[in-house]
Structure formats: C-alpha cells, structure tokens
C-alpha positions as CSV (number, residue, x, y, z in Angstrom):
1,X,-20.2,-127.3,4.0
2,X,-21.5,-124.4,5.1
3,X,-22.1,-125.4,8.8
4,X,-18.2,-126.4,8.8
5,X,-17.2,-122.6,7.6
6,X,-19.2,-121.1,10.2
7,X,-17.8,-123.2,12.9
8,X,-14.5,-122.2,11.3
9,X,-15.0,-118.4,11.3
10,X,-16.4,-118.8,14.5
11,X,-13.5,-120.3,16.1
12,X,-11.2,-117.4,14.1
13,X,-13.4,-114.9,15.0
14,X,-12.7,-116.0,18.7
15,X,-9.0,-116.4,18.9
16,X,-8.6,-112.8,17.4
17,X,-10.8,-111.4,19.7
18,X,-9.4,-112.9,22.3
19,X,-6.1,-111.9,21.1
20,X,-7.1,-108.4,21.3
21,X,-8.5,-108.5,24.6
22,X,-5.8,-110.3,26.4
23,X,-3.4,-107.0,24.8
24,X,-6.2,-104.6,26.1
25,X,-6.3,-106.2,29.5
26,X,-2.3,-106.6,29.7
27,X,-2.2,-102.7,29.1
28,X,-5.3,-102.3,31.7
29,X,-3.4,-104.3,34.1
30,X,0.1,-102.8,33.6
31,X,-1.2,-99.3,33.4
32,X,-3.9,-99.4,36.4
33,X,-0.8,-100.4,39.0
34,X,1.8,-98.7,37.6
35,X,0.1,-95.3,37.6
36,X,-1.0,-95.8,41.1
37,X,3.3,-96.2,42.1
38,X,4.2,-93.2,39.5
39,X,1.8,-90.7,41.2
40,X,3.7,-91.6,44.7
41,X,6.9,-91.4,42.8
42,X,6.3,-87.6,40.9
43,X,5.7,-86.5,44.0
44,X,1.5,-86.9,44.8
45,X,-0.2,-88.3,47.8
46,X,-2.0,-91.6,47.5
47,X,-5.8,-89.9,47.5
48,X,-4.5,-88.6,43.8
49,X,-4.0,-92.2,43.3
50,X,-7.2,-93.3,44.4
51,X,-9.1,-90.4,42.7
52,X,-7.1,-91.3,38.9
53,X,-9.2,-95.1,39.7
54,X,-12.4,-93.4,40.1
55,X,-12.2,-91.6,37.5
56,X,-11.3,-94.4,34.9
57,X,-14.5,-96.4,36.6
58,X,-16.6,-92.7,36.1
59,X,-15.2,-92.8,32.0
60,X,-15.9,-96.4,31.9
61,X,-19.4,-96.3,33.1
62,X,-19.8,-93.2,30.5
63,X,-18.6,-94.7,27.8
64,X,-20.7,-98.2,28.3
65,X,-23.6,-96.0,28.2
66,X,-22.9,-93.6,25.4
67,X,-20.6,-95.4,23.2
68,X,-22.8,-97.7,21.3
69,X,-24.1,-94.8,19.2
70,X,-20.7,-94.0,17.9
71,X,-20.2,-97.4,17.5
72,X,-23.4,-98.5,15.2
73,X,-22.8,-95.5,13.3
74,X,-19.2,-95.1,12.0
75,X,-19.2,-99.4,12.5
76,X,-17.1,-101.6,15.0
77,X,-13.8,-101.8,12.7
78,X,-13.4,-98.1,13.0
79,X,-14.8,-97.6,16.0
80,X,-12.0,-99.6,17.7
81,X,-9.0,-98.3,15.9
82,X,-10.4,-94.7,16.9
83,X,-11.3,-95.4,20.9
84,X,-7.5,-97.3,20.7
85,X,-5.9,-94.5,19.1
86,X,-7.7,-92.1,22.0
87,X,-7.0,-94.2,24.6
88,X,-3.2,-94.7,23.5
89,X,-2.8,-90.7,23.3
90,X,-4.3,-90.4,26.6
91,X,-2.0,-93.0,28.5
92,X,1.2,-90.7,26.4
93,X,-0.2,-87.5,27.7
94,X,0.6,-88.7,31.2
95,X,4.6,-88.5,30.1
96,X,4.0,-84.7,28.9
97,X,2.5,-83.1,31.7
98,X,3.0,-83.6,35.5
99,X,-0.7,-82.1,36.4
100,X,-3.1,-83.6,38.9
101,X,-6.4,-82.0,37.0
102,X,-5.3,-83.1,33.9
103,X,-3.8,-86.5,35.0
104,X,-7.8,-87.4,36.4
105,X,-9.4,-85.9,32.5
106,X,-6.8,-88.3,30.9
107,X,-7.3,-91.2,33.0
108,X,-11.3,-90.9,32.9
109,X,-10.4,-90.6,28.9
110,X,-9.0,-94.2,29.1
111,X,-11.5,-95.6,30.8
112,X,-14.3,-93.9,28.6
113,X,-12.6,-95.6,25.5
114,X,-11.8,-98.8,27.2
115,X,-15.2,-99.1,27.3
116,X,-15.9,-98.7,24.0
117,X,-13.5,-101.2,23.0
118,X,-15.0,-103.8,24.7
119,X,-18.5,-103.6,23.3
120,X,-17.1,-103.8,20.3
121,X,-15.4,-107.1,21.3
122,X,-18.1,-108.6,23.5
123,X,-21.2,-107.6,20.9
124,X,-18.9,-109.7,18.0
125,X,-18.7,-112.3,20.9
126,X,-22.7,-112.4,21.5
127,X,-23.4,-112.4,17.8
128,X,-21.4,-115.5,17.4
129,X,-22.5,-117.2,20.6
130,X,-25.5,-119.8,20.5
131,X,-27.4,-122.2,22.6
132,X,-24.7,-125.0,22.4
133,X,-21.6,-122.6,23.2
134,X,-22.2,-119.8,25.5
135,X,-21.2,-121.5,28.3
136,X,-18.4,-122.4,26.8
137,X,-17.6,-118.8,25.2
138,X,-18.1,-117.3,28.7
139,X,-15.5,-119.1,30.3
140,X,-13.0,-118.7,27.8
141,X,-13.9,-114.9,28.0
142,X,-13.5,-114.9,31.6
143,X,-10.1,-117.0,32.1
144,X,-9.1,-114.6,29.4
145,X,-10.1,-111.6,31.6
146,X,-8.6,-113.0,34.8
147,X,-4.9,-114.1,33.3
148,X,-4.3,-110.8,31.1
149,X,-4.8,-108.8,33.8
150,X,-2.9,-110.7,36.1
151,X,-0.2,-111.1,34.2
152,X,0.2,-107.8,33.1
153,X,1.4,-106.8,36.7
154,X,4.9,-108.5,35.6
155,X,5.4,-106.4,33.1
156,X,6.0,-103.5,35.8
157,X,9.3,-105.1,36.3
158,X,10.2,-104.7,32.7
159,X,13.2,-102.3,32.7
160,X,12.1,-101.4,35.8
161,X,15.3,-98.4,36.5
162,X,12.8,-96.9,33.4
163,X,10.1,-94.9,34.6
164,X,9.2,-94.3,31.2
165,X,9.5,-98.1,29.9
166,X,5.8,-98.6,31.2
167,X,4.1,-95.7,29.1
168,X,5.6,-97.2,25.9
169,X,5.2,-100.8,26.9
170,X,0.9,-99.9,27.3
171,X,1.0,-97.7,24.1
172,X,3.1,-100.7,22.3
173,X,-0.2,-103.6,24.1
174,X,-2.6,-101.1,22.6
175,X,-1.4,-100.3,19.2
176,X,-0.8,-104.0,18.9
177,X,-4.6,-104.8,20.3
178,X,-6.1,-103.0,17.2
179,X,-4.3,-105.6,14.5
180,X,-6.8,-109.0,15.0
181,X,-10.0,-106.7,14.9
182,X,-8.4,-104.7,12.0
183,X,-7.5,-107.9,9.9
184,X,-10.7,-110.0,10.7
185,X,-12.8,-111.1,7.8
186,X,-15.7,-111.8,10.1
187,X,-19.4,-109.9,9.6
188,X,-20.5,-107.2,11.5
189,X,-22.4,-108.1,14.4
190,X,-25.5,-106.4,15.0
191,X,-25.9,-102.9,16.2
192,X,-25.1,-102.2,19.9
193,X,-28.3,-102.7,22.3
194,X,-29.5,-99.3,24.4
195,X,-30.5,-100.3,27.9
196,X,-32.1,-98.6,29.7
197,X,-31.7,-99.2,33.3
198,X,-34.9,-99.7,35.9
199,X,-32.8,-99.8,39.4
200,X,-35.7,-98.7,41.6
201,X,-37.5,-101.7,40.4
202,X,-34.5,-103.5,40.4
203,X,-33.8,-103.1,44.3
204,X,-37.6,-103.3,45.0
205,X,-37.1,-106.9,43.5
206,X,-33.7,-108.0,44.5
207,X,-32.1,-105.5,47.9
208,X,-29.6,-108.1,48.4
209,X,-28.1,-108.1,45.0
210,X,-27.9,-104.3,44.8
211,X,-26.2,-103.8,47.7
212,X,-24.2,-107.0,47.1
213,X,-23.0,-105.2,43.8
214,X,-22.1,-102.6,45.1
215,X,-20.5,-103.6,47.7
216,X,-18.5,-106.1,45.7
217,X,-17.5,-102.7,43.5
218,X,-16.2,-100.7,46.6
219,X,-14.3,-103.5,47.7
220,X,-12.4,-104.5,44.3
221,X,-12.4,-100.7,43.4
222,X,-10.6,-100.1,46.6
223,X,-8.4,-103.1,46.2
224,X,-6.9,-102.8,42.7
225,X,-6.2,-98.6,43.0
226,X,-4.6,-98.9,46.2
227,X,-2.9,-102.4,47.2
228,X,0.0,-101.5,45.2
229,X,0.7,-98.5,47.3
230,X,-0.1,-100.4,50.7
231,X,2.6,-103.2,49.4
232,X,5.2,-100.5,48.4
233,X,4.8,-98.7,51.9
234,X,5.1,-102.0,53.4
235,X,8.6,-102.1,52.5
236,X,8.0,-104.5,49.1
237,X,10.1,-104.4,46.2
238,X,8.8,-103.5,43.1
239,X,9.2,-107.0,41.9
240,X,7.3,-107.9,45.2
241,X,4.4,-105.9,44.8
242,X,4.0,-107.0,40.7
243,X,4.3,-110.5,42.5
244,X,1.6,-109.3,45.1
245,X,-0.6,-108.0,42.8
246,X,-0.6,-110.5,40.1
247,X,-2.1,-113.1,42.4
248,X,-4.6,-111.0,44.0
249,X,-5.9,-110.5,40.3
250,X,-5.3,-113.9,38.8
251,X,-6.6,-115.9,41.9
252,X,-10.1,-114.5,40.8
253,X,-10.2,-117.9,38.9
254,X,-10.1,-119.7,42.1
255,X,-13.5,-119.8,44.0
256,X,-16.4,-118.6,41.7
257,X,-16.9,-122.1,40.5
258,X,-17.0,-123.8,43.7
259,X,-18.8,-121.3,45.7
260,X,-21.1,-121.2,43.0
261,X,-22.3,-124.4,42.6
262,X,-22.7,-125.0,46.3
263,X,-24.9,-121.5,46.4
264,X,-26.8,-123.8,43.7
265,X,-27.2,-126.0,46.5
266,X,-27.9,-123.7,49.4
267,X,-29.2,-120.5,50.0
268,X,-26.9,-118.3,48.1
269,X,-27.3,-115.7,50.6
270,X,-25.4,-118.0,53.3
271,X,-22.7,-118.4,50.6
272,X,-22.6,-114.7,50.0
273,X,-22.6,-113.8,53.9
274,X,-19.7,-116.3,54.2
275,X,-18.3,-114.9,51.1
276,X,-18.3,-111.6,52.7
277,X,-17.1,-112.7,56.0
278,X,-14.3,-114.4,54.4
279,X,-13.3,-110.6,53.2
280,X,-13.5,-109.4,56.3
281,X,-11.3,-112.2,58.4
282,X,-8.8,-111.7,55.7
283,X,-8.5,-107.5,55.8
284,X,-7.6,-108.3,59.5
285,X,-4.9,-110.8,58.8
286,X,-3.5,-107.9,56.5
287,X,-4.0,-104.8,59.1
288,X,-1.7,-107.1,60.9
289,X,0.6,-108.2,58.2
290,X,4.1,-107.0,59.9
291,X,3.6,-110.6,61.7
292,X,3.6,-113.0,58.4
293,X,6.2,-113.7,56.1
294,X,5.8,-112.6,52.1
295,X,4.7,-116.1,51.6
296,X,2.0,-116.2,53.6
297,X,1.2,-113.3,52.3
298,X,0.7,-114.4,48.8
299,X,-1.4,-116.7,50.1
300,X,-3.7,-114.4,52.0
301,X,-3.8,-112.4,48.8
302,X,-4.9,-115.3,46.9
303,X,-7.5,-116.0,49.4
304,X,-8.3,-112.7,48.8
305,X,-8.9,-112.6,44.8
306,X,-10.6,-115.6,45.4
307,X,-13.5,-114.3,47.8
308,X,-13.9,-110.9,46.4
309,X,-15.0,-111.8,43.0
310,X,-17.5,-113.9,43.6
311,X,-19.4,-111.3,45.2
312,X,-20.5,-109.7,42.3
313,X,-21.4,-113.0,40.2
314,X,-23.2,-114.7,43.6
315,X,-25.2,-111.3,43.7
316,X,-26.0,-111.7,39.6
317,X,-27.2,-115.3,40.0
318,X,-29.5,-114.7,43.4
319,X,-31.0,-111.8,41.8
320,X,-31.7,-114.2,38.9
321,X,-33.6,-116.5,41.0
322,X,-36.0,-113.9,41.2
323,X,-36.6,-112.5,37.6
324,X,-37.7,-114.5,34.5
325,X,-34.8,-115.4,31.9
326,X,-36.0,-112.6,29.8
327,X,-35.4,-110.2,32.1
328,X,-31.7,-111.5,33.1
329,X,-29.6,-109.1,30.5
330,X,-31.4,-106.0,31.6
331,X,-31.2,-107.1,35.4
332,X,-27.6,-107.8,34.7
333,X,-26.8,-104.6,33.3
334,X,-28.4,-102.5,36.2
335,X,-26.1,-104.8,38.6
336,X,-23.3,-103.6,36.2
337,X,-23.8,-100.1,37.0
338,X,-24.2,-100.8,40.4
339,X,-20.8,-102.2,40.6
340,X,-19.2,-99.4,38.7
341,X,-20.5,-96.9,41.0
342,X,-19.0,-98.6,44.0
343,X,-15.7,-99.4,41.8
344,X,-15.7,-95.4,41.5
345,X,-16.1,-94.1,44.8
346,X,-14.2,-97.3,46.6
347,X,-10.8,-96.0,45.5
348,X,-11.8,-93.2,46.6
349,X,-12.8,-93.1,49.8
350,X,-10.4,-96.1,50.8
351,X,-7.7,-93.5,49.2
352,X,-9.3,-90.8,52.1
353,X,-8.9,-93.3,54.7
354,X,-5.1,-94.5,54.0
355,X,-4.3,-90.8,54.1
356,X,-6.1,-90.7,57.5
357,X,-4.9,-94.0,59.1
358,X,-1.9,-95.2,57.2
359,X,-1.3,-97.9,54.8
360,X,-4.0,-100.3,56.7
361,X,-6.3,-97.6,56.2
362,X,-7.6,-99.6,53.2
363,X,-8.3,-103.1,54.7
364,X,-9.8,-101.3,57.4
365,X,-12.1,-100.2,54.4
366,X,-12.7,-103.4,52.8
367,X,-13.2,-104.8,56.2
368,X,-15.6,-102.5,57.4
369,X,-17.8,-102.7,54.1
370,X,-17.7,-106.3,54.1
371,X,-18.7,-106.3,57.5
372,X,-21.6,-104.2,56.4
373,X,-22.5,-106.5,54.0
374,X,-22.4,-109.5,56.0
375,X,-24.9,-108.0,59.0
376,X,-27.3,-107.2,55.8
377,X,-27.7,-110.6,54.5
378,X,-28.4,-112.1,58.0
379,X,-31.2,-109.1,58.2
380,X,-32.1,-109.7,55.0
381,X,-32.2,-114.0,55.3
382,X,-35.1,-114.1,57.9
383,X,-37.3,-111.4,55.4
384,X,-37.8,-113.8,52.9
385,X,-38.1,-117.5,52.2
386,X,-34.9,-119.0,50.2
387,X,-35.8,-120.2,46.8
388,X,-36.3,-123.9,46.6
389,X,-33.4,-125.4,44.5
390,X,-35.1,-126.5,41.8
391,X,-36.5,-122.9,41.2
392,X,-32.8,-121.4,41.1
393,X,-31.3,-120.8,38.1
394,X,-27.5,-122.3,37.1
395,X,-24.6,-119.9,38.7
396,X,-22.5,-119.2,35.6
397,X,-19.3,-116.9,36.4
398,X,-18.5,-113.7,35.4
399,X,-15.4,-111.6,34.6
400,X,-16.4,-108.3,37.0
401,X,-13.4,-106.4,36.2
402,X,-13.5,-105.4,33.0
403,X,-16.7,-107.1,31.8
404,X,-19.5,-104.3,30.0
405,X,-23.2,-105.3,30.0
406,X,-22.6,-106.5,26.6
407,X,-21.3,-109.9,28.2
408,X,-24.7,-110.7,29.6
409,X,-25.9,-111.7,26.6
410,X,-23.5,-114.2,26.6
411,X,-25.0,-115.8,29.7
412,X,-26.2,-119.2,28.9
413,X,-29.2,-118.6,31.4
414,X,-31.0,-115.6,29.2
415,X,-33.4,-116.9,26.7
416,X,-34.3,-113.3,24.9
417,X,-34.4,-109.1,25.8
418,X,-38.0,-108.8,25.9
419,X,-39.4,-106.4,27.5
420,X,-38.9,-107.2,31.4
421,X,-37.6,-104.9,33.8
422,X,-35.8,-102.4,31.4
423,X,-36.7,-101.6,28.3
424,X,-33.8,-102.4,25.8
425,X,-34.1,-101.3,21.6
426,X,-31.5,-101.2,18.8
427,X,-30.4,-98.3,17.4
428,X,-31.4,-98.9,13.4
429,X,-28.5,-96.5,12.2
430,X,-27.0,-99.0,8.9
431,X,-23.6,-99.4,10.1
432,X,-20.7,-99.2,7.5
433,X,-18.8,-101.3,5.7
C-alpha cells in the first residue's frame, strides 16, 4: 500500500512539475525571440539585442550559484512564487520604460530568477528520482525542455498587429507556472546542494570537454539571441521567422540519441569533430541562403538544432569517460558553467560581428568557432589514446538550454556526490513548512 502511494505521488509530483516547466519554458521561448525583434522595432541596433541574451545567461549563471540559499531558507513553495513574481515584474518593466541600461538590469533579473525557479523544480525532480527511473525522468525532462521552448516561438504570431500582446502573454505563462508547485501536496525535497566548482582540475582532466562546452555555449548563445534578427532582415515574415525558429529549437530532439550511442561505439571525439564540422558546413549553406527556398531552409535549420545540441551532452559524456561516477555531478556542473559563459559572451560578440558584416555576420560566427573546435579535437585525438568501449560510460542526453546543475543528479550514470573533483555540502538551514 504504501509503495503504490509513492508511485502515485511520484507520478503527480511529475506531471505538475512538468506542467510548470513547460509554462516557464513557453514564456522563456516566447520572450527570448520576441525581445530580440522588439529591440529592432523601438528603434535599437542588433548588438542591444545580443547584449539583453548575455545578460539573461550572466543572471542565470548568478542565480544557479547563489539562489539555493534563499531557497533552503524561506523553502521551495515560496521561493518559487517570489522568483516568478520577480521575474513577471521584470518582463512588465520592459513596457514602462524604453532604456537600453535598464532593459539589460531587467533582462539579467529574468534570467537570475529563471534560475531559481528551476532548482526548485529539478531538486523536487532529483529527490523523487531513483535507480529504476532516472533514465526515464530525464527524458521526459528533456522532451519537456525541447517542445516548450519550441513551441513557444508560435506564440509570437499571437495578435501579432499587438506589440504589447507578447508582454502579457509571458506575464499570463508565468503567473499560470506558479499554480502546480503552489497546489502540490508533495514533501519538500531536500535542501539545495552548494558546488563548488574545480575547473582547473577539470580542464587538466578533460581539455576537450571544456572547450567543447564552451564552444557548444557560444554557438547556441549566438544562435537563439540573434537568428530571429538574421531571419527578419532576410525578408521573413514574422510568422516565418516563429516558423524558423521553432524548428531550430525543437529539432534539438533529433540527433542526441543517435550520435550518442554511436560515440558509445567510437571515439566520441570523431563524433564530436563531425558534430562540429556538421556546424560549420551548415553556417555556409546559410551565409549563402539568398540561393534556397524557405523550405530548404527549414530543413537546414533543423539540421542545425540537431548538431548543435549534442555538443554540449557529447562533451558531458567524454569527459565522463574519464572521472569515476562519483565525481560525474560535480564534473557536470563545472561543464554547466562552462557553457553559460560561452552562452553569455556568444550573443555577444556574434551581435558585434552582424553589426560589422551584416546579417551573415553570425554564421560566419558559429562557423568560425566550430571550425575552431573541429581543428582542436583532431590536435587533441593523436594526444591521447581513445577509451576502450567497454571503459565508456552510457551517453544519456541532456536538455542544455535551460537545464541548471541540479539535473545532473538526475543522470542515471552518477552513483553518489562524494568528494571527487569538487567539493559539494548541504546547507543545513531547516527549511519551512
């Protein structure tokens, strides 16, 4: 009796969590692209657009460092109504004032208490995940995280003569995100883990991964600030680019399986190199794009998604070939940060270059750094042996885009948080009811 009501609150605790997260990630989706045409609109140059991405990765990275103190002390019930309430007052205070300065503070505000809101999510997640179901938790977590976000691209075209219709519709997804962690009846997990992050050590162990990371976070950083602006000045519609964008998010469900279990096969850095290469093939097809139809296009774009998210998650699982399972949630989370800082200064600098060769300016960026990458993992494959295949550990994907480090724990590969490369400890502040 009792193993059948903890399967049941289980499976309850799920579906409302992933209620709340597929309205959090509708909101991130809608907002993230439709800021990026609004700034163009009001009258500021694309860099503005690329600098209001980096600073939601900079608030983001902040607020999966600092947030879990907040959270174990005032609890994870309140904690998410009052990072939601912040967050949807920061995405109104766009509508009030027309302000570059204050436009970046609000933006880095969002993604500050975006953050929040997902540890609170994913550490309910990881207390209910075991042994028999985190494999199975981590897909749905990450199908979740791929169709929300791609799917909230459509709602751009929502009333669409209304350039205010897209402020209320994210206030509306986020007011609405706070009602299935509100109403639950489930236990509080436990509180939030510190990490500590060890990234010296971590590159000393694992080059390829870091820079694959990174790379992987200048490219998709790049990609989601700034391909709406490169559709719109390609003569796209705004139903076009919502179209554009929604499968260059949701085909991030494409290749991460495949490619994965063949790097299981192979040495994952020739999957990664290919990976890479694949990037960089398609970012020419795009400089050139005046020569395709829409539909071919959409395909590139889907080809696209596909190959640029399983950069990160290829770079996760060969740096795991390395480390002892132990050791694979700490790893994991340096490899986080790693991708967030490349997610912050890719829209950036991609931003710089559109301003200084046009619209193509940013597949000339994710070109080149793809490019980059590639020539390092041929330098880096005659270094060191490849790890025989029965020393590799199991690819599992990963959601990237919006995931925290919290999710790692939900990787069916770590066995524990012992003391490896980081040093992780609990904060013992009692939490409240």
């Amino acid at each position: 009796m009792m193993w059948t009501w903890r399967i049941g609150e289980t499976l309850a605790l799920m579906w409302s969590l992933s209620l709340s997260v597929s309205l959090l990630l509708l909101a991130t989706g809608l907002f993230g692209t439709f800021i990026s045409l609004y700034a163009l609109q009001v009258g500021f140059s694309q860099t503005l657009a690329g600098l209001l991405m980096s600073a939601y990765y900079a608030g983001f990275i902040i607020g999966t460092l600092k947030t879990g103190d907040l959270i174990n002390r005032i609890g994870h019930i309140r904690a998410f109504a009052a990072f939601c309430a912040v967050a949807n007052a920061s995405v109104m205070g766009f509508t009030f004032i027309t302000d570059p300065v204050v436009w970046v503070i609000l933006r880095a505000m969002i993604g500050f208490n975006m953050a929040g809101m997902f540890i609170v999510v994913e550490s309910w997640l990881n207390v209910k995940a075991t042994n028999a179901n985190r494999g199975t938790l981590l897909s749905f977590y990450m199908v979740t995280t791929y169709l929300a976000l791609g799917l909230g691209q459509f709602l751009i075209n929502f009333n669409a003569s209304n350039s205010q219709t897209p402020f209320i519709l994210t206030s509306l997804l986020l007011s609405l995100a706070v009602v299935p962690v509100a109403i639950t009846r489930a236990s509080h997990p436990e509180p939030v883990a510190v990490v500590h992050f060890g990234l010296r050590r971590l590159y000393q162990i694992s080059p390829l991964a870091v820079i694959g990371c990174i790379a992987a976070g200048l490219t998709i950083g790049a990609l989601y600030a700034l391909a709406p602006i490169f559709a719109l000045k390609n003569q796209l519609s705004t139903g076009e680019v919502s179209l554009f964008m929604g499968v260059l998010i949701s085909s991030g469900l494409l290749l991460q399986v495949p490619l994965g279990r063949l790097s299981d096969r192979m040495d994952r850095r020739v999957i990664i190199a290919l990976a890479s290469a694949g990037v960089t093939l398609i970012s020419i097809f795009f400089v050139m794009w005046q020569q395709i139809s829409f539909m071919q296009l959409l395909l590139l774009a889907a080809l696209l998604g596909g190959f640029i998210t399983t950069l990160y998650p290829l770079s996760i699982a060969y740096a795991n070939d390395s480390l002892q399972p132990s050791e694979f949630v700490q790893a994991s989370s340096g490899l986080l940060l790693t991708f967030g800082v490349g997610g912050m200064l890719g829209s950036l600098i991609a931003a710089v270059m559109m301003r200084l060769l046009g619209s193509e300016g940013l597949f000339i960026f994710t070109g080149v750094v793809n490019l980059l990458l590639t020539a390092f993992v041929l330098y880096r494959i005659p270094l060191r042996a490849s790890v025989p295949q029965e020393q590799k550990e199991a690819f599992v994907p990963l959601p990237e885009v919006s995931v925290t480090p919290l999710a790692h724990e939900a990787d069916p590969r770590a066995e524990g948080t012992q003391d490896g490369l980081f040093d992780t400890n609990h904060s013992h502040t009692q939490e409240a009811a």
